[in-house]
C-alpha positions, -999 to +999 in steps of 0.1 A: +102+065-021+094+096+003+086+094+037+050+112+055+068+144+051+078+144+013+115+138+021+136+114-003+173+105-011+188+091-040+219+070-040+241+078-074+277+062-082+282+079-112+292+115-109+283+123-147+247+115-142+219+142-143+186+141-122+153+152-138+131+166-113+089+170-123+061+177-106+024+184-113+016+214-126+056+223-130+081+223-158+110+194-155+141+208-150+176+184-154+207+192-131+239+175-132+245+153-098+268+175-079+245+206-087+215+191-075+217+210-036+188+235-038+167+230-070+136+250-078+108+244-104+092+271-129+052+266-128+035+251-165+013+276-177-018+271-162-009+256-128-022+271-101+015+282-089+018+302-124+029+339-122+029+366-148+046+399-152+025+432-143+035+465-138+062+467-115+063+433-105+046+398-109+016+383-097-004+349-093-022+342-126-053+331-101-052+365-082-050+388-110-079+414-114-073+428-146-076+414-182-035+402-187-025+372-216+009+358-208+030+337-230+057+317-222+094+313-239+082+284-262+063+305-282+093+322-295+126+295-294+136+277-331+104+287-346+102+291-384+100+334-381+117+359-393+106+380-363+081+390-332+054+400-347+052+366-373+055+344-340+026+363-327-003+363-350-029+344-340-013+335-300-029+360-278-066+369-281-071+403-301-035+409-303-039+424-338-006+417-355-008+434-396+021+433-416+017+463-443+040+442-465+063+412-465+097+431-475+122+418-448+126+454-427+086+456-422+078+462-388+044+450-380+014+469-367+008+458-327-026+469-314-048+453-287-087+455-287-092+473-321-099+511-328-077+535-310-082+569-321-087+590-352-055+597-373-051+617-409-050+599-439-020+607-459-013+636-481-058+645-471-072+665-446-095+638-439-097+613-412-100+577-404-099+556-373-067+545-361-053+513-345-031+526-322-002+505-309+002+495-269+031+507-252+062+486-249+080+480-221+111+456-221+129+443-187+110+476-169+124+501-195+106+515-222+113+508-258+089+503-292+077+480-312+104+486-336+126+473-313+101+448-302+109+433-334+141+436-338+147+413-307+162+382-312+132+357-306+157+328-289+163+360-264+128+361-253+116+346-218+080+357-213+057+383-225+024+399-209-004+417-230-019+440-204-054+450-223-076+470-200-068+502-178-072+486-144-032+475-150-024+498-173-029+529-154+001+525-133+019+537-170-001+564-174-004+585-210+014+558-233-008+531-222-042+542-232-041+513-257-027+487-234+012+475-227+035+448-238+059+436-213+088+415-223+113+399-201+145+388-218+162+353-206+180+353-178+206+328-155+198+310-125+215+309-094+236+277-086+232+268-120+263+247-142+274+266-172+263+254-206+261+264-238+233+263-267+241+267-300+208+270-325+203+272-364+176+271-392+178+273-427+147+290-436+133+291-476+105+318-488+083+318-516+056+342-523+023+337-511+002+353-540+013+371-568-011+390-596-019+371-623-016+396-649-027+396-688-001+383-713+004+416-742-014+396-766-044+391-744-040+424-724-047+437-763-074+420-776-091+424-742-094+463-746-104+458-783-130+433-776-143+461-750-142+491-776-164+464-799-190+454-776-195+490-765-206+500-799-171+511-814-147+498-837-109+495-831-085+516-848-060+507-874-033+514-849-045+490-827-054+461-851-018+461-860-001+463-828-018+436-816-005+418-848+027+429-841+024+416-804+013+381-819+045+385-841+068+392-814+055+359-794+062+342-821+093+351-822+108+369-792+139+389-802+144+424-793+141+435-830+105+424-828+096+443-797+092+480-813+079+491-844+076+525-857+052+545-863+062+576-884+092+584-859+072+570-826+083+539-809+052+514-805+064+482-782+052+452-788+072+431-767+056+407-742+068+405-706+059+397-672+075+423-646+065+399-616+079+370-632+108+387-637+115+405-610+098+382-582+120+353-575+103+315-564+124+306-535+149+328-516+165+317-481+172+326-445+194+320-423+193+321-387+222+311-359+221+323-322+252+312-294+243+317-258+256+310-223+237+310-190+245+297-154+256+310-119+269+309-087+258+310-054+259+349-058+259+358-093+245+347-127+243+353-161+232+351-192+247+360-226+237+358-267+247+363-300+223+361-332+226+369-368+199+368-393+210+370-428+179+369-452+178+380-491+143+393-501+123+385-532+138+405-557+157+388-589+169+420-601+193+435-574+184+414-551+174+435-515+196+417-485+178+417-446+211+413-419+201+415-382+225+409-355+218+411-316+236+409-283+222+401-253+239+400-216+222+397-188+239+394-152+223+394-113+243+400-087+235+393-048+259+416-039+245+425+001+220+402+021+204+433+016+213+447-022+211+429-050+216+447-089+206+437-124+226+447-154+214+444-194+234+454-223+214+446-255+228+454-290+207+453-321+213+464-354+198+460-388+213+463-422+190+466-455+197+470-491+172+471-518+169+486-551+154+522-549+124+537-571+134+570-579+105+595-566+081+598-595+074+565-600+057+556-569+049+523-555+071+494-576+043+463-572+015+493-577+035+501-609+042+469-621-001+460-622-001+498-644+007+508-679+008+478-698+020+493-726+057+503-706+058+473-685+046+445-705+055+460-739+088+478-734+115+454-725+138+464-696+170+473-720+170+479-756+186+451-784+225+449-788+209+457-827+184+486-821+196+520-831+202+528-798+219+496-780+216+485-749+196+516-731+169+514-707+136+519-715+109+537-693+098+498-682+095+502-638+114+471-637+144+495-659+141+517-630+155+494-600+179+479-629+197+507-631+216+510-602+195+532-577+202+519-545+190+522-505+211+510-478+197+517-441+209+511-410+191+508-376+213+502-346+197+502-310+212+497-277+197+492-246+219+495-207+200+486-180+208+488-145+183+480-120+195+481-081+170+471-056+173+476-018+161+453+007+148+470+034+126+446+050+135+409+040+106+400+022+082+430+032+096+463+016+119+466-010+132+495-029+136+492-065+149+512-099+149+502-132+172+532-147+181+530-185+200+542-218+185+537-245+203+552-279+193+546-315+210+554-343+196+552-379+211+560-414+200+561-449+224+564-479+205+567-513+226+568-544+206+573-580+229+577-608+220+590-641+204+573-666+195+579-706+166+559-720+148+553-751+106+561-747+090+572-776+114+580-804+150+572-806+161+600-793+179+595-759+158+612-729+150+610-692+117+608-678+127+614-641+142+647-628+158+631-600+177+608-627+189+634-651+221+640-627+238+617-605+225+623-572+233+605-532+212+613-500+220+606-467+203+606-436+215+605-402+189+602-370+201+600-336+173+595-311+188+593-275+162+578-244+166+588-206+145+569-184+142+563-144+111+544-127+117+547-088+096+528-064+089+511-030+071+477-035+053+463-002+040+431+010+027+419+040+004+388+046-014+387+082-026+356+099-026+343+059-056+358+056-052+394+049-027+403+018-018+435+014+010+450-014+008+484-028+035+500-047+048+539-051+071+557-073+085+582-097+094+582-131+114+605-152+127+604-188+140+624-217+142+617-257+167+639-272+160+638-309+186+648-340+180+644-379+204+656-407+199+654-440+218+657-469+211+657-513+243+658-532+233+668-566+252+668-602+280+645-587+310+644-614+317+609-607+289+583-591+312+560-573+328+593-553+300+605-527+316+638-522+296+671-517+332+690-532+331+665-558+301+680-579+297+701-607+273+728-590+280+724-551+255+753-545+224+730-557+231+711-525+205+708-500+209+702-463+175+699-435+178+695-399+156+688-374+157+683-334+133+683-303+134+676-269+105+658-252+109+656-215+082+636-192+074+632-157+051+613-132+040+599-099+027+568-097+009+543-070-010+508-069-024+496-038-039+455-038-060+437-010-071+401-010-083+378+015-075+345+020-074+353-018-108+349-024-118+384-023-093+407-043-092+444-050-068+464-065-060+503-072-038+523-093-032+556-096-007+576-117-004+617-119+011+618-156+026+654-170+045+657-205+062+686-224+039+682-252+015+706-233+009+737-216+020+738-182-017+744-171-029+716-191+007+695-183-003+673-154-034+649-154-043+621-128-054+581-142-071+562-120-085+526-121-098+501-098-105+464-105-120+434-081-122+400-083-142+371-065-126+335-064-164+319-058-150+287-064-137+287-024-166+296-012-183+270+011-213+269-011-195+255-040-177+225-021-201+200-042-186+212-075-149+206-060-144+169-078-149+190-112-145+228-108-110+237-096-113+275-100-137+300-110-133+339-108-152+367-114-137+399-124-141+434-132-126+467-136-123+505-143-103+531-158-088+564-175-060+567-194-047+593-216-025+596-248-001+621-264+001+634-296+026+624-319+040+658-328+065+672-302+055+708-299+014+709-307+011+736-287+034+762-298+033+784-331+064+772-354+077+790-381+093+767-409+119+781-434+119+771-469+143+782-503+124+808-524+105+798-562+117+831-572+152+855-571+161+883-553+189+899-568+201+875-585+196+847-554+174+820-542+162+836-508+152+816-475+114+825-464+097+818-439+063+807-437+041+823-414+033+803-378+004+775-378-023+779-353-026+759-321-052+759-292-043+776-257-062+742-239-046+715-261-045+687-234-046+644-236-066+622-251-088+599-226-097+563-231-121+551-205-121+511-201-147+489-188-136+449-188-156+421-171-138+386-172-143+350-159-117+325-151-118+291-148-099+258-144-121+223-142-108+184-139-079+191-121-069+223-139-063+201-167-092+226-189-089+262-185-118+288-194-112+328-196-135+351-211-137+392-214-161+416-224-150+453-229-156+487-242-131+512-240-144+545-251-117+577-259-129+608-265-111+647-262-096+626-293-069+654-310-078+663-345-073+694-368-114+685-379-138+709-357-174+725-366-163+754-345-141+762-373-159+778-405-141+773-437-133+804-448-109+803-419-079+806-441-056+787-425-050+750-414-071+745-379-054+733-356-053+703-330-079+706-307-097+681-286-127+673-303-143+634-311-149+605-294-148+569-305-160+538-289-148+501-292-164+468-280-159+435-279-147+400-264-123+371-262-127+336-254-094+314-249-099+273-238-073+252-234-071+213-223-035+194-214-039+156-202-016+129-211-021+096-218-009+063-196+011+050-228+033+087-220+018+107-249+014+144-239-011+167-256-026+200-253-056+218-271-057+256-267-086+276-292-087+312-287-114+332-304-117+374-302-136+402-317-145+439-315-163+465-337-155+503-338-180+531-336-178+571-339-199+587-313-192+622-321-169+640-350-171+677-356-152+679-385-186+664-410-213+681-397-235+675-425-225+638-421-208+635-459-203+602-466-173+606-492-153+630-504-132+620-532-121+587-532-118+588-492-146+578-474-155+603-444-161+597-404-194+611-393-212+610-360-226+567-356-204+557-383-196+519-378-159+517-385-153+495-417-187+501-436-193+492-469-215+515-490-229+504-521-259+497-545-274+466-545-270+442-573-295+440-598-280+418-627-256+413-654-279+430-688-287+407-717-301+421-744-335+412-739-335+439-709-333+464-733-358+482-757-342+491-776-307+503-792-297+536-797-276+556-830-245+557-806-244+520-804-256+517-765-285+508-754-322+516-737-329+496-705-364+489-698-356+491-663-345+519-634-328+546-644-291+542-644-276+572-660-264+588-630-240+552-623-234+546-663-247+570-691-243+543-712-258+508-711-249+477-731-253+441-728-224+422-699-226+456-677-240+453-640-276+472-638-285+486-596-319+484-581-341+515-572-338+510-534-356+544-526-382+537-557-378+575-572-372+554-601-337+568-608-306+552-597-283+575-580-265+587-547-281+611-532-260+641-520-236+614-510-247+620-472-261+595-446-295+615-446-296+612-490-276+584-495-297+580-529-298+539-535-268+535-518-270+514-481-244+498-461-238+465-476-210+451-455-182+453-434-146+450-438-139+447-400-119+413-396-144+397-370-147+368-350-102+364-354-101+329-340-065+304-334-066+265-322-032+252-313-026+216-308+007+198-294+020+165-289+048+148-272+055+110-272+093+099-263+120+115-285+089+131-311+069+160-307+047+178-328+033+216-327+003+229-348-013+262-348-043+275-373-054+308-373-080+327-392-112+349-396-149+340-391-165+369-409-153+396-431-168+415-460-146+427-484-152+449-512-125+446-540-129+475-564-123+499-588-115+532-576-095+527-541-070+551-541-034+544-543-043+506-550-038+491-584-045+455-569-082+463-571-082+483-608-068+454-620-091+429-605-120+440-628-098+447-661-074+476-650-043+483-661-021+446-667-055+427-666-065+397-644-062+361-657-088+351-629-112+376-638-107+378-676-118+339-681-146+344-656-164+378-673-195+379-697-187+378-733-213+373-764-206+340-763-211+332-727-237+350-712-243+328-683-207+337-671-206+350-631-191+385-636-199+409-661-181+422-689-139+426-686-131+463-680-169+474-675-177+501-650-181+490-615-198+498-584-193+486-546-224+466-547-240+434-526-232+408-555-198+411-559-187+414-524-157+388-515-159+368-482-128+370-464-132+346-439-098+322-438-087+295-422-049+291-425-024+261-408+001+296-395+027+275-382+035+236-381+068+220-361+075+187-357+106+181-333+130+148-328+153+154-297+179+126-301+182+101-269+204+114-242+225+082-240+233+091-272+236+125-270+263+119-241+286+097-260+292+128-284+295+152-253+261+171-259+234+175-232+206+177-254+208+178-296+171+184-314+164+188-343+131+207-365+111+207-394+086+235-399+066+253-419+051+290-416+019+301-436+013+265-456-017+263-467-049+282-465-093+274-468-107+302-482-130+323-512-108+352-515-095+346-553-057+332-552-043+359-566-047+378-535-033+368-499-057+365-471-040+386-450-025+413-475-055+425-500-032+452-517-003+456-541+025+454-518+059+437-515+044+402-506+041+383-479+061+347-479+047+306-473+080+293-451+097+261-445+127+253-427+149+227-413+168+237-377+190+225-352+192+225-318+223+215-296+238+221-259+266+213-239 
């Protein structure tokens, strides 16, 4: 028992044993007996003690002034993940993690607070808004979100999510869109040495996979069509669907073809996804590492190694990531203390490659029915030509085509810090390394197929030779922060800090690249070893990017109640002119602790802490390309000859703008804080807008035209984003010793375009790419509003071509022909013609906004309990409120052509459509034209279990007898099951044809000593 002062003593025989300190509102830490001397305890989230990484430094969660999300270690450690961005989705409040696709070497999009900017769309000159990605900063150095995830998880200590300006600004032009800092584990002082070994065994299987038309079906579907629109099939197809009926019958390769005259028809019947998309495929993850220290010095040290095959059964593609961590601290002076990090991480991928006509291989696999569900992959050991790929996709990564890519990073850190005033003024330097190396090796041998006829051919140029490629990229990272960091309490009532510094950096970039074409042999990659070496081609590309800036914060509290902070940062870059170089970021935030005040003592047996906050401020961001500003010639091999030779030309210089300067993003956030029964609930919520305008685009009205060249990046559009999060959380525990928590979390934001001069007649499409125009609301829907599914009583009559005379609005602008099972529109604008206008927001025609395809209302509720050797961990995640519009006619996206009767078909949709015999059915007639329209829009809203953990740590007395300090083992599950109306042959998360994302569960292991 302790005495009036606190002070205790233990008496312990037993020099093996091990104390386990706790105390309110800290994490329990366990010490062997003759370490137990000086022991300090890390604050539990939430506890008023709790501090969080900011820039330069930490602070008090309950003095912060600026909108910051901090998550802790156990986020990260023996979770069921392949990487960062899986463990979190869902964890911090609009942290918007997207994976394009599920293939193992994705690297997930990372923004915070929805829209960004305005970015291109591929291989267009139109423009879309952007979700730009915060900068990254790990152990005060700054890296990517590549190499965000491509950290070992187990590594992981903390991370804050620094969302408005007010703490952002100190990073000037890279944070417009906010900052991730990550700190990686470290040692502590006077700490024993142990070991911790860790391991899962992790199995995939697809989430959703198309569930295409069988050949026989696929078949009669398109003659059915031909028939109820007023035709009559063909010969050539009655019998090729017999044929098809013949072959399932009786499935051997001589029943796959027939001919017709000297033309191949297939008739064969196969599944690409079935046979190229394998059930369950496994992971493996193992990570070693050593921490403790001395009186003077500690350290920290790792090694992991993922090894995880991907979903393909045909050549299967192969994920290996390994990583090295060390981390030492040295007190080397009472005065001078220095950190050092070494980080290693590299990547290895392998995967079957799709030569470079044929596009997207799960886009191609939904396309051509009759080559990739007719054609087998290789002719019959019996045909006339044995044995020989066909022009099936799935052929195509059979073959022998092959990527292999390697990604290796390193990171050295060392950080010295001086200092001068014990506990006053320091001087500090986080100065870093940071090289990167990546390589590509593509080898495509040749190929002869059989198509049409029997006659041996190649549909791929790229295939008719035996071709390799390789890549080399070396990107090489300078970077010094400098600063002073002050603090000085007085009469612990007035707290000032304030911190001032430089930084510098330089990013040295070199690319080479290499095709070796008409190789004699395809196992020798050797540019001599070729039958034409001058058909070789060899690019190159380099830049330099050099940045520079001062930066300052200055912070005031009393008796921290009142708070105010300041930052300042004067930020220049090579990107631009050297009049339009340097720009100055400010921001200022404040915050009022009312809870203290002496008016609110009769709340103080229920309210432990309540805070008002708000803040201000300007950032700016860079362009991605490293010269914008400067005319550049490019060089290029000639289409024609010059006596007898393929000249180089080059093309003339494209045109920039003499006042090309940043972006700007202006933030506004106002937040509450609070903490009630004992700090036992917690409470936060923010409100923001963050406008950025001066937004860089090659889009300008000042531009006419006829200009007759590519405009060029100016500083024209502005874009506004607003919205809130909401994050709760209670943690009691029970007398019988169960602990729980409750956390819910729940964010949104909605995107708007104040100004765009590049769509000055505000055109709402052009193509199949929708257009930003002045007020657009990012993510609209336009379409017609539903009117019905025809019968034939809506018509009059029936015409000599077989279709048909509706009795009501005119539809032949949407469908010149009508017929019974199509979708008829309502006359919105009653001009009694159904139609779109001039496809503009002023004549939109009967189109209107019917929707919204924003993900709104993102929400999470996490729930964990602990009760003696058991514990269990359970996090949900989903969307309140999306509209989604799955249809015909989105570029580049087979997923939707098929959903109505495109291409390989839709089970789901086939035995749901209108036919003569089942009028009454919900959708209309398989493979009728569609439009976006009110009816048929999909609600998207999910609600998913994301991750589920349930722990055993085996009982120490046990434990001990084996020589292990702790031994735990885990069963888990990532992406289990899902509550939604999105039709199951889409994921919720991944509405596109796409490598695809996986459901997860795993079994892991936990040991130290």
């Amino acid at each position: 028992m302790s005495d009036a002062k606190g002070n205790y003593s233990l008496t312990i025989t037993d020099q093996n044993a091990r104390i386990v300190f706790t105390s309110v509102g800290f994490e329990s830490k366990e010490v062997p007996v003759g370490k137990a001397t000086l022991v300090q305890l890390n604050a539990e989230a939430g506890s008023l003690e709790e501090v969080v990484v900011v820039g330069f430094g930490t602070q008090k969660k309950v003095n912060l002034t600026g909108a910051v999300s901090h998550v802790g270690k156990e986020t990260f450690e023996n979770r069921p993940i392949a990487n960062i961005g899986q463990a979190l989705q869902g964890v911090v409040p609009n942290l918007n993690v997207d994976f394009s696709n599920g293939a193992p070497n994705t690297t997930p999009n990372f923004n915070l607070r929805g829209g960004t900017s305005m970015e291109r769309i591929p291989n267009t000159t139109e423009y879309r808004s952007a979700m730009g990605e915060p900068l990254v900063m790990i152990d005060g150095v700054e890296s990517t979100t590549g190499q965000l995830n491509q950290i070992n998880p187990n590594d992981i200590l903390d991370m804050s999510f620094i969302k408005d300006a007010s703490a952002a600004a100190i990073y000037g032009t890279k944070a417009a869109y906010g900052v991730i800092l990550v700190r990686t584990k470290r040692g502590e002082f006077n700490q024993e040495g142990r070991i911790m070994y860790s391991a899962d065994a992790n199995f995939n299987t697809p989430l959703a996979l198309p569930d295409i038309l069988d050949a026989y079906t696929q078949q009669k579907a398109g003659m059915d069509f031909t028939t109820w629109t007023g035709g009559q099939p063909n010969t050539a197809a009655i019998r090729k669907l017999e044929m098809i009926e013949k072959y399932q019958q009786n499935p051997t390769p001589e029943n796959a073809w027939f001919l017709d005259g000297n033309n191949i028809v297939w008739v064969g019947d196969m599944n690409p996804f079935r046979e190229v998309v394998r059930n369950w495929t496994p992971m493996q993850k193992h990570t070693v590492s050593t921490s403790g220290g001395g009186s003077n010095v500690n350290y920290y040290a790792s090694l992991g190694l993922q090894d995880q095959e991907g979903m393909f059964n045909i050549n299967t593609d192969e994920f290996k990531r390994y990583n090295a961590l060390i981390n030492v601290s040295a007190r080397v002076k009472e005065y001078f203390n220095v950190d050092f990090k070494f980080a290693f991480d590299q990547s290895n991928y392998t995967a079957p490659y799709l030569v470079g006509g044929k596009g997207n291989l799960w886009q191609a696999m939904m396309g051509e029915p009759n080559k990739n569900i007719n054609m087998p992959i290789r002719t019959g050991p019996n045909d006339p030509l044995p044995n020989t790929y066909t022009d099936n996709i799935l052929a195509w990564i059979s073959y022998g085509a092959t990527n292999r890519s390697y990604d290796r990073r390193l990171s050295l850190v060392v950080s010295p810090e001086f200092n001068i005033i014990q506990n006053t003024l320091k001087l500090r330097a986080d100065i870093g390394y940071l090289p990167q190396n990546y390589r590509l090796n593509r080898f495509s041998p040749k190929i002869t197929q059989v198509v049409d006829s029997w006659t041996p051919t190649v549909q791929q140029a790229e295939a008719a030779e035996h071709r390799a490629y390789f890549e080399n990229a070396n990107r090489n990272m300078y970077t010094a922060n400098i600063y002073f960091d002050f603090k000085k309490s007085i009469a612990n009532k007035h707290n000032f800090s304030s911190i001032v510094g430089i930084f510098q950096e330089r990013v040295d970039y070199q690319s080479l690249n290499n095709t070796f074409r008409g190789l004699i042999n395809p196992n020798v990659q050797n540019p001599n070893a070729a039958e034409d070496p001058t058909l070789h081609l060899v690019s190159a590309d380099s830049y330099t990017l050099a940045g520079r800036a001062v930066f300052g914060r200055l912070g005031y509290n009393f008796l921290e109640r009142y708070l105010i902070e300041m930052n300042i940062r004067y930020d220049g870059h090579s990107k631009f002119t050297p009049r339009e170089r340097f720009v100055t970021f400010p921001s200022i935030s404040a915050a009022w602790r009312i809870a203290d005040e002496n008016f609110m003592k009769f709340t103080s047996n229920w309210l432990d802490d309540l805070k008002f906050r708000g803040s201000y401020g300007i950032l700016g961001n860079q362009p991605s390309e490293a010269y914008p500003y400067q005319p550049q010639l490019s060089s290029e091999k000639s289409t024609y000859l010059i006596n007898g030779q393929q000249v180089t030309v080059l093309n003339p210089p494209s045109l920039v703008h003499p006042q090309l300067t940043f972006e700007k993003a202006r933030s506004i956030n106002f937040g509450v804080d609070a903490a009630f029964l004992n700090r036992k609930l917690s409470a936060t919520f923010e409100w923001y807008e963050r406008t950025t305008w001066d937004i860089l685009t090659t889009e300008d009205a000042l531009y006419p035209s006829l200009l007759g060249a590519t405009p060029p990046l100016v500083n024209s559009g502005e874009l506004q984003t607003r919205g809130m999060e909401l994050q709760l959380q209670y943690r009691n525990q029970t007398q019988s010793g169960i602990h729980y928590s409750v956390g819910v979390n729940l964010s949104d934001h909605l995107t708007t375009v104040k100004f765009f001069g590049g769509n000055n007649i505000n055109l709402l499409v052009r193509g199949s790419n929708e257009l930003l125009y002045t007020g657009k609301t990012i993510g609209e829907i336009w379409g017609f509003e539903t009117g019905g599914i025809l019968q034939e009583h809506d018509f009059e009559s029936q015409n000599p071509n077989g279709s048909w005379s509706f009795a009501g609005p005119n539809q032949t602008r949407i469908n010149p022909n009508l017929f019974p099972g199509y979708v008829w529109y309502r006359d919105i604008n009653g001009d009694g013609l159904v139609d779109r206008g001039t496809r503009t927001l002023e004549n939109s025609g009967d189109m209107r906004v019917i929707g919204n395809n924003t993900p709104r209302y993102r929400f999470a509720v996490m729930g964990n309990v602990r009760y003696k050797s058991f514990d269990l961990d359970l996090m949900f995640q989903g969307i309140l409120h999306r509209d989604l519009w799955i249809g015909n006619g989105v570029v580049g996206n087979n997923a939707h052509n098929i959903y109505w009767g495109g291409g390989a078909g839709s089970r789901w949709m086939y035995d749901r459509s209108w036919t003569p015999d089942n009028t009454d059915a919900e959708y209309p007639m398989y493979m009728s034209p569609i439009q976006p329209q009110t009816h048929y829009l999909v609600n998207g809203a999910y609600f998913r279990l994301k991750q589920a953990i349930l722990g055993y740590t085996m009982n120490q007395n046990i434990t001990r007898r084996i020589g292990l300090d702790r031994l735990r083992f885990t069963l888990s599950g990532y992406n289990l099951f899902e509550f939604t109306e999105i039709p199951g042959i889409f994921d919720v998360e991944q509405i596109s044809a796409q490598y695809p994302l996986q459901r997860t569960v795993a079994i892991g292991a936990q040991l130290a000593f």
